[in-house]
N, C-alpha and C positions, 0 to 999 in steps of 0.2 A: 046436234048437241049430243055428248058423248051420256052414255048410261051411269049409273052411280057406280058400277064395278068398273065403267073403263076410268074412271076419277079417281078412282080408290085408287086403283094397277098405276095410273097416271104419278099418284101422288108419293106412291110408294116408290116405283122407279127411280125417282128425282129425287129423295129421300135416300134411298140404296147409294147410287151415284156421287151425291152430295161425302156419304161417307166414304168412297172408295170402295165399297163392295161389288164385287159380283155378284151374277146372281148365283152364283154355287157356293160361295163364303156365306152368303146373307144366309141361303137354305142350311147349311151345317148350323151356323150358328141357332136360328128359328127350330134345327130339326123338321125340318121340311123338305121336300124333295125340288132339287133345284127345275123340273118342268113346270112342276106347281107352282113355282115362284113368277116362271113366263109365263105361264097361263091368266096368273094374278096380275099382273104388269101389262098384261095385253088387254083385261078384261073379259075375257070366255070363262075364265070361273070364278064362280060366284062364291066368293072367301067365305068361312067361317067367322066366327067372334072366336071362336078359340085359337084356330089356323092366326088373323090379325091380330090377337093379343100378344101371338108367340114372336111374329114380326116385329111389331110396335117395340117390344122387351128387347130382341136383338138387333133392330135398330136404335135402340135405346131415346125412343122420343114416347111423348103421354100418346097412349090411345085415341085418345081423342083428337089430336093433332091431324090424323087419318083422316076427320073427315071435314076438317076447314073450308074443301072446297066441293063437299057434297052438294047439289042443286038444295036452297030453300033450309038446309040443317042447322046451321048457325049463320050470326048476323058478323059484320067485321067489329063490332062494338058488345061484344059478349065479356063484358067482362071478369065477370066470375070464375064464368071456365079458364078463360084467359090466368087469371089469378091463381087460379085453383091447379092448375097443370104447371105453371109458375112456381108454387108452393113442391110442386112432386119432384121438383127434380132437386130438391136441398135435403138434407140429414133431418131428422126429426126434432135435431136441439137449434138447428138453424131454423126451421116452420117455426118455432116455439118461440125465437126471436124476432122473427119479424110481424108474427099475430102479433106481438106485445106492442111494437113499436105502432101496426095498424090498430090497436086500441088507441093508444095514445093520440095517433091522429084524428081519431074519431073522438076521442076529448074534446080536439080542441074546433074542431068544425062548429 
């Protein structure tokens, strides 16, 4: 069974790829050093929360996404976060519109 850093590097990889990045675009972008990026994809280092925050931002997906397939850390039925990372990637007056409309459904439940 792979360690939480090879799942992270795992996830991150296939996330980079998905976008078309190398890993020397991802690191320009992130401001990180494109070894550091293999190292992180490989799992031999052990990432930061700031180093993954900077990722997460220039891959542009929620933070948290990172560790969906962490061993034990979220369930496939999380919804909030689910929702809640849902909600991060809209404008502020788009959140605004759709709390409202999730009020409303909660009316009428």
């Amino acid at each position: 069974m792979p360690t939480n850093a090879q799942t992270i590097g795992m996830k991150l990889r296939r996330l980079r790829l998905k976008q078309g990045y190398s890993q020397e675009h991802l690191a320009e972008r992130a401001g990180l050093h494109p070894t550091y990026i293999g190292q992180v994809e490989r799992g031999e280092k052990n990432i930061t929360v700031e180093s993954l925050s900077k990722i997460a931002e220039a891959l542009e997906v929620p933070m948290g996404e990172l560790f969906d397939d962490v061993q034990g850390n979220f369930s496939d039925a999380n919804y909030p976060r689910k929702a809640y990372e849902l909600f991060c990637r809209y404008t502020e007056a788009q959140q605004e519109g759709l709390y409202r409309i999730l009020q409303e459904i909660g009316r009428l439940l």
